[in-house]
Structures are given as structure tokens and as C-alpha cells.
C-alpha positions in Angstrom: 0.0 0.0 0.0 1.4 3.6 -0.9 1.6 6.6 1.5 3.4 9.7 2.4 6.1 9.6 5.0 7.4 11.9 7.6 10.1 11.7 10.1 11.0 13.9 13.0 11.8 13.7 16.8 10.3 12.0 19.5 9.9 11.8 23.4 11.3 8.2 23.2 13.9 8.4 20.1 15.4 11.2 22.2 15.3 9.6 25.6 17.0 6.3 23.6 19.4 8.2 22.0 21.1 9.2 25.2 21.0 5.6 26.6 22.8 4.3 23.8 22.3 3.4 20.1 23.2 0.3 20.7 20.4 -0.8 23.0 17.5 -2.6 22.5 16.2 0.7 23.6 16.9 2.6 21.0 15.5 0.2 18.2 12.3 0.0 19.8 11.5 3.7 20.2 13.5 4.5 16.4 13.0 1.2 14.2 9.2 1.9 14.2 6.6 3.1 11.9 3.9 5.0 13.1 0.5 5.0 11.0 -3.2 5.7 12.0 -5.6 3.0 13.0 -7.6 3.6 9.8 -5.1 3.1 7.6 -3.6 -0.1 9.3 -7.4 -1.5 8.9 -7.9 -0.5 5.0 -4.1 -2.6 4.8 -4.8 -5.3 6.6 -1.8 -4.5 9.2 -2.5 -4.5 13.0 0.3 -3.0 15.4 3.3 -5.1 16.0 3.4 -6.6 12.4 6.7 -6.2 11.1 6.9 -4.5 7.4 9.3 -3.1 4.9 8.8 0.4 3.7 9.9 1.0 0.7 11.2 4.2 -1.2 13.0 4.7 -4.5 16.2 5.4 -2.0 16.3 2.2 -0.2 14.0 -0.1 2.4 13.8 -0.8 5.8 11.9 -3.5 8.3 10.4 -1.5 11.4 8.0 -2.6 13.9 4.3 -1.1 13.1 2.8 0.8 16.2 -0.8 2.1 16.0 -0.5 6.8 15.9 -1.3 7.7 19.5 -2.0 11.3 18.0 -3.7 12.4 15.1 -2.0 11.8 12.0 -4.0 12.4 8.6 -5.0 8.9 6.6 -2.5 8.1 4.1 0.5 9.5 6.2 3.4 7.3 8.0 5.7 8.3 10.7 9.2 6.8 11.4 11.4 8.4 14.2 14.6 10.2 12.9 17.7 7.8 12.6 19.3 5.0 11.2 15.8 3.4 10.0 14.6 6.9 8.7 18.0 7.1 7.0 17.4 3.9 5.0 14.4 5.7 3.2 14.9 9.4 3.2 16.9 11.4 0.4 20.7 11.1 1.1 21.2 14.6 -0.1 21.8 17.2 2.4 22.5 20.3 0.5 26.0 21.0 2.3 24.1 20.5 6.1 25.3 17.4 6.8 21.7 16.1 7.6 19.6 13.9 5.5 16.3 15.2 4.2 14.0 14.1 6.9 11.0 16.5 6.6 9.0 15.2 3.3 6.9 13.9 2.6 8.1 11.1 0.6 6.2 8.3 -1.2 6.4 5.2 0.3 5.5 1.6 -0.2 4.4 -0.3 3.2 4.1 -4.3 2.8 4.0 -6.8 5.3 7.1 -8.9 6.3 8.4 -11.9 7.9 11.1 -10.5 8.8 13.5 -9.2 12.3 14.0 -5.5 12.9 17.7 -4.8 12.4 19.5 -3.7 14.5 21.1 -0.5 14.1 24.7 -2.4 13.9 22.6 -4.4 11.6 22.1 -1.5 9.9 25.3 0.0 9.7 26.5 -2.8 8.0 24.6 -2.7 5.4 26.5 0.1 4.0 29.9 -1.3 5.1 29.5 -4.3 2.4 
């Protein structure tokens, strides 16, 4: 299913972040995709379901978690960092940040698969 996604900050990607990337912490409040209960209906998806999301920059497998605030049908959220990075324009325009605010389209579809890690993830780009 196609929709527009977002990133940005969060309580818990911000409280993880200073605990340590490395920590099962930190994937579970960053390696997430936020979408509204409609829209998880309409796709068949319920929260917990692990899918890929999909953009013509790369893909990434998060953990779906139900929008505890509004959020406008057909949007998707995922936390700012290495998962974010995986989709999200690598051009910075000399700022040396990725281009997080969008949005961007995106293709959501349900996996079998594990949530990388973000050492997973790293290395990734290493091979």
C-alpha cells in the first residue's frame, strides 16, 4: 500500500538516543513506523506486524505501532535515525543532515522478517 512519509523527533527516540544506540532501547523507540488505525485497517496491518517500507532510496523493516495522535490517513511516521535514514533522500545540501521532513512516497508491505538492529544496519553500508 502507498503513503506519504514523515520523520521527525520523539519523546522516546530522544530519551533512547542518550541511553545508547546500541540498545535494545533505542531500536524500539526508532526502528518503528507510526501510522493511523484507519489506515492499518484499510491494509490489513494490526500494530506489531513487522513491514518493509519502501522508497525509490532504499527499504527498511520496522516494527508497526498504532498513531497515538492524530495523523492524517494516508501519512506514516518513522522516528529520525538510522531506519529513517534507510528511506529518506541522502542529499543534504552542504548540512550534513539527511532530508528528513517530506513527505516522501512510500510503499508499506507486510514482512516476515527481524528489525535490524542498528549495527545491523550499519552494516549494510559497510558491504
Amino acid at each position: 500500500m502507498k503513503f506519504y512519509l514523515n520523520t521527525g523527533r520523539t519523546i522516546w527516540q530522544g530519551e533512547a538516543i542518550e541511553a545508547g544506540k546500541n540498545l535494545e532501547m533505542y531500536r524500539k523507540a526508532a526502528g518503528v513506523c507510526y501510522m493511523n488505525e484507519e489506515d492499518m485497517k484499510k491494509a490489513g496491518f494490526k500494530e506489531g506486524d513487522t513491514v518493509k517500507v519502501i522508497s525509490k532510496y532504499g527499504d527498511v523493516v520496522v516494527c508497526l505501532k498504532k498513531a497515538r495522535e492524530s495523523m492524517p490517513e494516508g501519512m506514516v511516521y518513522i522516528p529520525m535515525g538510522p531506519w529513517a535514514n534507510s528511506v529518506v533522500s541522502p542529499e543534504t545540501n552542504s548540512t550534513a543532515m539527511p532530508a528528513y521532513k517530506g513527505p516522501l512516497n512510500v510503499e508499506i508491505i507486510k514482512v516476515d522478517e527481524e528489525v535490524p538492529t542498528m549495527i545491523e544496519l550499519m552494516k549494510r553500508y559497510l558491504e
